[in-house]
SEFIRO-510376 format. One record per residue (C-alpha): x, y, z; residue in three letters. Coordinates in steps of 0.25 Angstrom, whole numbers, plus 2048, in hexadecimal, padded with zeros to 3 digits. Example, Ala and Ser with C-alpha at 12.3 -4.5 7.8 and 13.67 -1.06 7.14 Angstrom:
<pafis>
<pafi><X>831</X><Y>7EE</Y><Z>81F</Z><r>ALA</r></pafi>
<pafi><X>837</X><Y>7FC</Y><Z>81D</Z><r>SER</r></pafi>
</pafis>
This chain:
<pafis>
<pafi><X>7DA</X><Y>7B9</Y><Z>7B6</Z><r>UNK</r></pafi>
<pafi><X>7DF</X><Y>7C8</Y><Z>7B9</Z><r>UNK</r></pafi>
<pafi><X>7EA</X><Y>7CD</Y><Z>7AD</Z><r>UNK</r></pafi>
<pafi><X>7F4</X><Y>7D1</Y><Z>7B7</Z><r>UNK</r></pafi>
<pafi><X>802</X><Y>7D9</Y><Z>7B6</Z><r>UNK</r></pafi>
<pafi><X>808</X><Y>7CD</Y><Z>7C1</Z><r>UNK</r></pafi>
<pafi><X>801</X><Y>7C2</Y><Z>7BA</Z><r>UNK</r></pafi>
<pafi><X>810</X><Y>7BD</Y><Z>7B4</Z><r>UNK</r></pafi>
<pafi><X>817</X><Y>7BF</Y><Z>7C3</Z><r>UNK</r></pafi>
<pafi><X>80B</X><Y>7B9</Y><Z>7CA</Z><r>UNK</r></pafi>
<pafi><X>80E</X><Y>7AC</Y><Z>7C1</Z><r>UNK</r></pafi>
<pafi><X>81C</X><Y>7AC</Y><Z>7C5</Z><r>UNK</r></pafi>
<pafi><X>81A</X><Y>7AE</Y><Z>7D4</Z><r>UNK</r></pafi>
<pafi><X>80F</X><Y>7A4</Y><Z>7D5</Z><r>UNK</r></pafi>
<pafi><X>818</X><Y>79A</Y><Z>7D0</Z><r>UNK</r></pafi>
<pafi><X>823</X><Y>79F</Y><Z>7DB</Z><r>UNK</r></pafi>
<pafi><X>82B</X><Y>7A9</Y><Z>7D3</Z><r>UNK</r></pafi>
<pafi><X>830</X><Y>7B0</Y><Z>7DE</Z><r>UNK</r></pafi>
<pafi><X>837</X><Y>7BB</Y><Z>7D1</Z><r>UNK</r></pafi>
<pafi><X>82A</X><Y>7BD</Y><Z>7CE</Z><r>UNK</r></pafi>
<pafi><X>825</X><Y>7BE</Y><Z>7DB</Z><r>UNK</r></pafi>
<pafi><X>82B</X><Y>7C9</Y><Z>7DD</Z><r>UNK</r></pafi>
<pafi><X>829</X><Y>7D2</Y><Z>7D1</Z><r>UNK</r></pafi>
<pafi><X>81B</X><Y>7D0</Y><Z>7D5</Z><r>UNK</r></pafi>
<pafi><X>820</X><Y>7D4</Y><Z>7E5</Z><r>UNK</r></pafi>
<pafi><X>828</X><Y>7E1</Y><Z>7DD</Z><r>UNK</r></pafi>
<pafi><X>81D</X><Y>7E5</Y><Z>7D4</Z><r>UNK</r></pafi>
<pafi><X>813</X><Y>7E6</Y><Z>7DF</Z><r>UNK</r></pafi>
<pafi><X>81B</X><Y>7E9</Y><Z>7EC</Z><r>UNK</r></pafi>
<pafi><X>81A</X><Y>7F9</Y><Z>7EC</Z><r>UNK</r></pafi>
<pafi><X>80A</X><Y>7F7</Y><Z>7EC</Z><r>UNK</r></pafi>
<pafi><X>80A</X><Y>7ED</Y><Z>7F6</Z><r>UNK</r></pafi>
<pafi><X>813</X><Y>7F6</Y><Z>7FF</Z><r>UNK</r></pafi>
<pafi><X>809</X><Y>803</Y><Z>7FB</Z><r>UNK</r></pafi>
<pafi><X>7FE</X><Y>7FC</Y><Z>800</Z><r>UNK</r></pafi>
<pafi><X>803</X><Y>7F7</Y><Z>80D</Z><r>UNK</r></pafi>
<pafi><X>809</X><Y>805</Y><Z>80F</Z><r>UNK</r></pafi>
<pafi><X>7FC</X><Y>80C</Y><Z>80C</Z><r>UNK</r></pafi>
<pafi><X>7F5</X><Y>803</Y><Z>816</Z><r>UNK</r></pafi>
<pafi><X>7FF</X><Y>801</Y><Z>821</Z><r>UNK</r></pafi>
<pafi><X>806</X><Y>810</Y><Z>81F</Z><r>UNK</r></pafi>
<pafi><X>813</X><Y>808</Y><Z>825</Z><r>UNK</r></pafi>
<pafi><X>820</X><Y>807</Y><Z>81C</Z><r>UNK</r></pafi>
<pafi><X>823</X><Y>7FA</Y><Z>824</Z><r>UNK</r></pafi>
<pafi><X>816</X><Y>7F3</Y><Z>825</Z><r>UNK</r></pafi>
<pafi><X>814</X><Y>7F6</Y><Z>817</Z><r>UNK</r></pafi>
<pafi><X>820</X><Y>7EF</Y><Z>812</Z><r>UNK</r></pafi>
<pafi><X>81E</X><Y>7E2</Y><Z>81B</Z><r>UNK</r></pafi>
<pafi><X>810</X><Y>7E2</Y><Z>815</Z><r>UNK</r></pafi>
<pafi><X>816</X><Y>7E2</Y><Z>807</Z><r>UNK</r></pafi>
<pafi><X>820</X><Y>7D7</Y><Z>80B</Z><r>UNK</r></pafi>
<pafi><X>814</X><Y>7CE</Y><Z>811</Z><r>UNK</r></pafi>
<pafi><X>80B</X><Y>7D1</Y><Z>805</Z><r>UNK</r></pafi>
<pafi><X>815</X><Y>7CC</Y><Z>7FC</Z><r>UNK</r></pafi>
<pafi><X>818</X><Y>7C0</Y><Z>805</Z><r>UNK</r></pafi>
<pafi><X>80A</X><Y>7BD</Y><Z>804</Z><r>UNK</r></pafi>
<pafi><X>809</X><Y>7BF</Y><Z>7F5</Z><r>UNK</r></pafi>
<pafi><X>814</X><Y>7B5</Y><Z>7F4</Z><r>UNK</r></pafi>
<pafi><X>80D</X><Y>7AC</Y><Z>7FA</Z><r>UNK</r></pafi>
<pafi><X>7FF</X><Y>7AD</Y><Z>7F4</Z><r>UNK</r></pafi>
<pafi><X>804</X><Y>7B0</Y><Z>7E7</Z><r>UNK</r></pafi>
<pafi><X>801</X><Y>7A2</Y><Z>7E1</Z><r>UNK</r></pafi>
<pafi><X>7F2</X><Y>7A3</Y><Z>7E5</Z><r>UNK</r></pafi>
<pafi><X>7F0</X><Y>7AE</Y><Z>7DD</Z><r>UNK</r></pafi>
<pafi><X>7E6</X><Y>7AC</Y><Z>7D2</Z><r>UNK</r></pafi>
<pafi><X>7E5</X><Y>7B8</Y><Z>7CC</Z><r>UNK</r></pafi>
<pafi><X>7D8</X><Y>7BD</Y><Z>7CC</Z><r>UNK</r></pafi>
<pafi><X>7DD</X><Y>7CC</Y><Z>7CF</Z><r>UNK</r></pafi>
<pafi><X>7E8</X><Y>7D2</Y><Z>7CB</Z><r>UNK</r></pafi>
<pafi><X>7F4</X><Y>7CF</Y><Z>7D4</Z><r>UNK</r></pafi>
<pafi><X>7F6</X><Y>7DD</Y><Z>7D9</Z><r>UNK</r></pafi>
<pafi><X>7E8</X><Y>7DE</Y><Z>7DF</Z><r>UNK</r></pafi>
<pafi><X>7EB</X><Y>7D0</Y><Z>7E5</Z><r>UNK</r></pafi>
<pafi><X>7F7</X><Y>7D7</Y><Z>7EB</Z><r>UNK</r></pafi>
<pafi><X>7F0</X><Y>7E3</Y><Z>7F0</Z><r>UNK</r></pafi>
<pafi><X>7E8</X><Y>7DB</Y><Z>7F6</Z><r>UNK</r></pafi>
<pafi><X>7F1</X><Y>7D2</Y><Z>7FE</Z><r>UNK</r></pafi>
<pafi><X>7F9</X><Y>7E0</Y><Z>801</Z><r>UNK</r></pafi>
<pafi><X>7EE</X><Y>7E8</Y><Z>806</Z><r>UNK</r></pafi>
<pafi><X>7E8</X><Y>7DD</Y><Z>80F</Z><r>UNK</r></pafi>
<pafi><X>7F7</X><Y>7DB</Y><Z>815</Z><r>UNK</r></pafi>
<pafi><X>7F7</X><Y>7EB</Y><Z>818</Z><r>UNK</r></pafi>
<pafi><X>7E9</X><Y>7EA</Y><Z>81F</Z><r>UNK</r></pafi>
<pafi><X>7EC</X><Y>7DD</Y><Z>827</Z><r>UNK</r></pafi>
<pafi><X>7F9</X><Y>7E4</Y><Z>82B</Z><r>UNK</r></pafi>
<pafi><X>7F1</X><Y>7F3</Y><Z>82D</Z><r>UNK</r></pafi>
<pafi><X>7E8</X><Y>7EC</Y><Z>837</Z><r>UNK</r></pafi>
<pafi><X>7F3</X><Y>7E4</Y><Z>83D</Z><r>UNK</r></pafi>
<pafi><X>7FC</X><Y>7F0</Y><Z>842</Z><r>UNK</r></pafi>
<pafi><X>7F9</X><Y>7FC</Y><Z>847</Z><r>UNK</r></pafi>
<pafi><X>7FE</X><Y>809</Y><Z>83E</Z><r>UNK</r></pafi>
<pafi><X>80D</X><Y>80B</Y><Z>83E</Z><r>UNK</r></pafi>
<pafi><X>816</X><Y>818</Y><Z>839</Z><r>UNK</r></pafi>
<pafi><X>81F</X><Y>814</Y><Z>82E</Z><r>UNK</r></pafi>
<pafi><X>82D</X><Y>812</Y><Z>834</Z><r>UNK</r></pafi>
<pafi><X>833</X><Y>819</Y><Z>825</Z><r>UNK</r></pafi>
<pafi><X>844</X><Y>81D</Y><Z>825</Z><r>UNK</r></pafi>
<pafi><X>845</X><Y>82A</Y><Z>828</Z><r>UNK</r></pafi>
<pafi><X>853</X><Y>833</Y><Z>822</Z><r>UNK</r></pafi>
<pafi><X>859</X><Y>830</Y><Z>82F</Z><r>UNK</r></pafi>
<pafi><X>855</X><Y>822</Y><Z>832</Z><r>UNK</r></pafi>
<pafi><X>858</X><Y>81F</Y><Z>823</Z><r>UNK</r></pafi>
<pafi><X>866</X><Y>825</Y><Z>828</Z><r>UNK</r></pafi>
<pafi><X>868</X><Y>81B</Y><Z>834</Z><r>UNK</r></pafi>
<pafi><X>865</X><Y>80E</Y><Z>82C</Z><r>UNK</r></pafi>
<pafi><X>86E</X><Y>80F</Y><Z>821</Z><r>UNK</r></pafi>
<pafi><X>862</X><Y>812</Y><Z>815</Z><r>UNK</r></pafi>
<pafi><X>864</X><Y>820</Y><Z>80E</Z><r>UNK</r></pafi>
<pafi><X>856</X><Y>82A</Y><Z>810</Z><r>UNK</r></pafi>
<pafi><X>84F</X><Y>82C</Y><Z>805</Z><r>UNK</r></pafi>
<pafi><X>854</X><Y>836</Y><Z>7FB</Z><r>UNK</r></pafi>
<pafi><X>849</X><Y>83E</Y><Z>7F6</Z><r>UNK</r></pafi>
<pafi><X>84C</X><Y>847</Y><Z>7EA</Z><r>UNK</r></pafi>
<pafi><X>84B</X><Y>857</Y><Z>7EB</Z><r>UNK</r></pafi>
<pafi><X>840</X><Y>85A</Y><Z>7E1</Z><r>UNK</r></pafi>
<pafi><X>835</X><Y>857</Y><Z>7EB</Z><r>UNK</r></pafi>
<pafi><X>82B</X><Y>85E</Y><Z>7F3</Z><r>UNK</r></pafi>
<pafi><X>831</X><Y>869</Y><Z>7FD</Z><r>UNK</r></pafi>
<pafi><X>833</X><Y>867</Y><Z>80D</Z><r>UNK</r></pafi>
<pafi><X>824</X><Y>86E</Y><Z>80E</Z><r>UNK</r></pafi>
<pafi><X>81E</X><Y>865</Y><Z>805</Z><r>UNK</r></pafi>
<pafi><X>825</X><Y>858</Y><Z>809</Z><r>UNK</r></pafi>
<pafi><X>821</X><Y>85B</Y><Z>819</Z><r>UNK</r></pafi>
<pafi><X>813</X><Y>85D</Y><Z>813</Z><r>UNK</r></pafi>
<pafi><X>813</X><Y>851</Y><Z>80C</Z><r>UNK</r></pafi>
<pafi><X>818</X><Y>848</Y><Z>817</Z><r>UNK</r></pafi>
<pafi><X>80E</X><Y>850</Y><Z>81F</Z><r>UNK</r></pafi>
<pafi><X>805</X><Y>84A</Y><Z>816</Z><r>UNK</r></pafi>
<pafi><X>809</X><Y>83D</Y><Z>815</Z><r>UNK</r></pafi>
<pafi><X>808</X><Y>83C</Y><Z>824</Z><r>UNK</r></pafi>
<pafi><X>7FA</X><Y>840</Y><Z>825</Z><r>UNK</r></pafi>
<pafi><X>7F7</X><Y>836</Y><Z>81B</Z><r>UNK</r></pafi>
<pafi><X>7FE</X><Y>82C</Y><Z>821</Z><r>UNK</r></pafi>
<pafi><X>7F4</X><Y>82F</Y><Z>82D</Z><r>UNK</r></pafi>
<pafi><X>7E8</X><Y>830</Y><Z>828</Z><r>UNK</r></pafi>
<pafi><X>7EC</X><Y>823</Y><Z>820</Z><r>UNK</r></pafi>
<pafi><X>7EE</X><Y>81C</Y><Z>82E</Z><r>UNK</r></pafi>
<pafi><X>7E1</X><Y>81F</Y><Z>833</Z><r>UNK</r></pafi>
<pafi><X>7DB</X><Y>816</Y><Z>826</Z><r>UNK</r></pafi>
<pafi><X>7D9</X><Y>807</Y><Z>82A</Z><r>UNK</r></pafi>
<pafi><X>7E0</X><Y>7FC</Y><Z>821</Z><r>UNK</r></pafi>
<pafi><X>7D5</X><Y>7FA</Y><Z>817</Z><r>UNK</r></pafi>
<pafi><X>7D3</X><Y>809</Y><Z>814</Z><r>UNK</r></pafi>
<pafi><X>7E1</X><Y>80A</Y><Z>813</Z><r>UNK</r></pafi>
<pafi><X>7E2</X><Y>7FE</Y><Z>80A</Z><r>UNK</r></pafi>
<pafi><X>7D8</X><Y>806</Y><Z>800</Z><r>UNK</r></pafi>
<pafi><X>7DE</X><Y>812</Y><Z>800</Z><r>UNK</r></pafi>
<pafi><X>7EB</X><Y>80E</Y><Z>7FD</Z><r>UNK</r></pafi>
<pafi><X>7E6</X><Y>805</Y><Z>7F1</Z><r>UNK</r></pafi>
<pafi><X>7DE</X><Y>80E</Y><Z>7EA</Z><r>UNK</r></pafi>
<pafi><X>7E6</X><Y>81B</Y><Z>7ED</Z><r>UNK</r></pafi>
<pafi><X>7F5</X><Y>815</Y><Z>7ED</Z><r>UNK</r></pafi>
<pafi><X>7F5</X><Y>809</Y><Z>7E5</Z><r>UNK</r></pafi>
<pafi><X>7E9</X><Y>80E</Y><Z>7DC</Z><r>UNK</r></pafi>
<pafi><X>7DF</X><Y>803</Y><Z>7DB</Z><r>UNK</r></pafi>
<pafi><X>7D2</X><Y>804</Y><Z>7D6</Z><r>UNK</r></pafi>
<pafi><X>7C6</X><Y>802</Y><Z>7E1</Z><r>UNK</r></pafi>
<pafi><X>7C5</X><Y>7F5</Y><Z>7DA</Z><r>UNK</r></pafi>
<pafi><X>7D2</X><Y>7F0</Y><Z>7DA</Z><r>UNK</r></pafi>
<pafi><X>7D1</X><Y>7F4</Y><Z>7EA</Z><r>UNK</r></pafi>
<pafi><X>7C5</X><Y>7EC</Y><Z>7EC</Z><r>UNK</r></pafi>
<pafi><X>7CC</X><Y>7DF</Y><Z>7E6</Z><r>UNK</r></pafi>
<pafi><X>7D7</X><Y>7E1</Y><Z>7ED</Z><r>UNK</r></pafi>
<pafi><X>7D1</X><Y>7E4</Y><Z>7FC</Z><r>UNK</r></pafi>
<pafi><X>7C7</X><Y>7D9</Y><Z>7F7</Z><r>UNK</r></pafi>
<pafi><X>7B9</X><Y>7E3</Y><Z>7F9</Z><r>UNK</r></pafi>
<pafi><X>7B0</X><Y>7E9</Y><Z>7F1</Z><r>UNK</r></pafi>
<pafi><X>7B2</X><Y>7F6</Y><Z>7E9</Z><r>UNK</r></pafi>
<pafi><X>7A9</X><Y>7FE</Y><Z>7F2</Z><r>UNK</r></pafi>
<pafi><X>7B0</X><Y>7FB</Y><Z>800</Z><r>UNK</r></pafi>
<pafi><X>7BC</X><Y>7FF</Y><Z>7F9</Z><r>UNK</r></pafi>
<pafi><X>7B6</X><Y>80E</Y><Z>7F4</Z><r>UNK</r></pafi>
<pafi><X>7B0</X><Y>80E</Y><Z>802</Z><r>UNK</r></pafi>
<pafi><X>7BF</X><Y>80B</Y><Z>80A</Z><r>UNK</r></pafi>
<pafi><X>7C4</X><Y>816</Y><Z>800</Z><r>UNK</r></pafi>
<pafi><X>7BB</X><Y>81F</Y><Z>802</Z><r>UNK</r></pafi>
<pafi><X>7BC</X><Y>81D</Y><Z>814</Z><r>UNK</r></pafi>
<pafi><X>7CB</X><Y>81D</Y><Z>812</Z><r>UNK</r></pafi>
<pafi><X>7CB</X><Y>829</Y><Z>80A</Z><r>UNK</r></pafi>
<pafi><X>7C3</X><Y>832</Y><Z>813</Z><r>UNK</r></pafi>
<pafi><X>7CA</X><Y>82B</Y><Z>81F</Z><r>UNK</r></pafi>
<pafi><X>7D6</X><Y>831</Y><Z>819</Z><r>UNK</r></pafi>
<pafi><X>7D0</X><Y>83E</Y><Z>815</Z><r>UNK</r></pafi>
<pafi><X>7CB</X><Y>840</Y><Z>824</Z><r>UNK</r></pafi>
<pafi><X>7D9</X><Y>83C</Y><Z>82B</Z><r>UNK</r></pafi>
<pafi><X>7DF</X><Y>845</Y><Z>821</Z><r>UNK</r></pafi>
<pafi><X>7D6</X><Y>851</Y><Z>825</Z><r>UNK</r></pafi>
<pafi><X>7D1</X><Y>85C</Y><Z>81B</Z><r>UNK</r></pafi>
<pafi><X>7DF</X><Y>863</Y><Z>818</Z><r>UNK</r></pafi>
<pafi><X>7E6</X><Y>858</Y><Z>814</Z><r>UNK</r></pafi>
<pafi><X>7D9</X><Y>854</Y><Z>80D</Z><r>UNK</r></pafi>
<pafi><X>7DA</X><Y>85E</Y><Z>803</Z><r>UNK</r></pafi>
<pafi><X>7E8</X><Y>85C</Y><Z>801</Z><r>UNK</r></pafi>
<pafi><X>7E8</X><Y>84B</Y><Z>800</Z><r>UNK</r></pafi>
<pafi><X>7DA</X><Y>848</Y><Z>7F9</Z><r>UNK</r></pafi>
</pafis>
């Protein structure tokens, strides 16, 4: 058996401590959300991801034996429910609160402190982040899926083949596509800025 950080909750929740069930949920949400996000690029499918990906960990839980570490189990359970939801709808524009539309529904906007970057630089930053965001949509689900485990959430290529459940050189190999996928989408200006 795997010495593992969620060894003590996992124990619990197996024997239906819902508590403990949901440290495990608190402890791990923000990565499940990052890799859904990452793969789907939609606030809104990326949270009903997280929700389902718990549900179903909730319901497997007791048949898992421990033979990887729980947080690779969940990566793989999460990134697998991004991909099948990738491949069931087509791309979507996140729906996000703008000021105004914060306004209308009674939430307050986000209050941003003044020691950031200037108009200039946030314009170009957004400018950015949209470019990204396009080049990101071009990728399909499983590049996607690699790129956001090794860049965002920092695994090794081994910890990514585990997770996908391939070997180490198809995951080098997605990377490397996805990367120069990117790179091209991106175009040689941005390039020199972004990699």
């Amino acid at each position: 058996m795997i010495q593992d950080p969620d060894a003590g909750l996992i124990a619990k929740a197996k024997r239906g401590d819902k508590a403990e069930f949901g440290k495990l949920v608190t402890r791990h949400y923000d990565m499940v959300y990052a890799i859904a996000y990452g793969v789907l690029n939609h606030r809104e499918s990326a949270l009903d991801v997280a929700q389902e990906v718990f549900v179903k960990v909730y319901k497997l839980i007791a048949t898992f034996e421990g033979k990887s570490k729980f947080k690779t189990w969940l990566h793989r359970i999460a990134v697998n429910a991004a991909i099948d939801q990738a491949r069931k709808k087509r791309p979507m524009e996140s729906l996000d609160l703008d000021e105004e539309d914060a306004e209308e529904s009674g939430r307050p906007p986000l209050v941003v402190a003044d020691s950031g970057p200037g108009p200039r630089e946030r314009f170009e930053q957004s400018e950015m982040r949209e470019l990204i965001d396009k080049a990101m949509r071009q990728l399909s689900a499983d590049h996607k899926a690699v790129l956001v485990l090794r860049e965002w959430q920092g695994l090794s290529y081994e910890e990514i083949a585990e997770t996908l459940g391939v070997e180490v050189g198809t995951v080098m190999s997605r990377l490397f596509y996805a990367r120069k996928k990117l790179a091209d989408a991106l175009g040689p200006k941005v390039q020199k800025e972004v990699l």
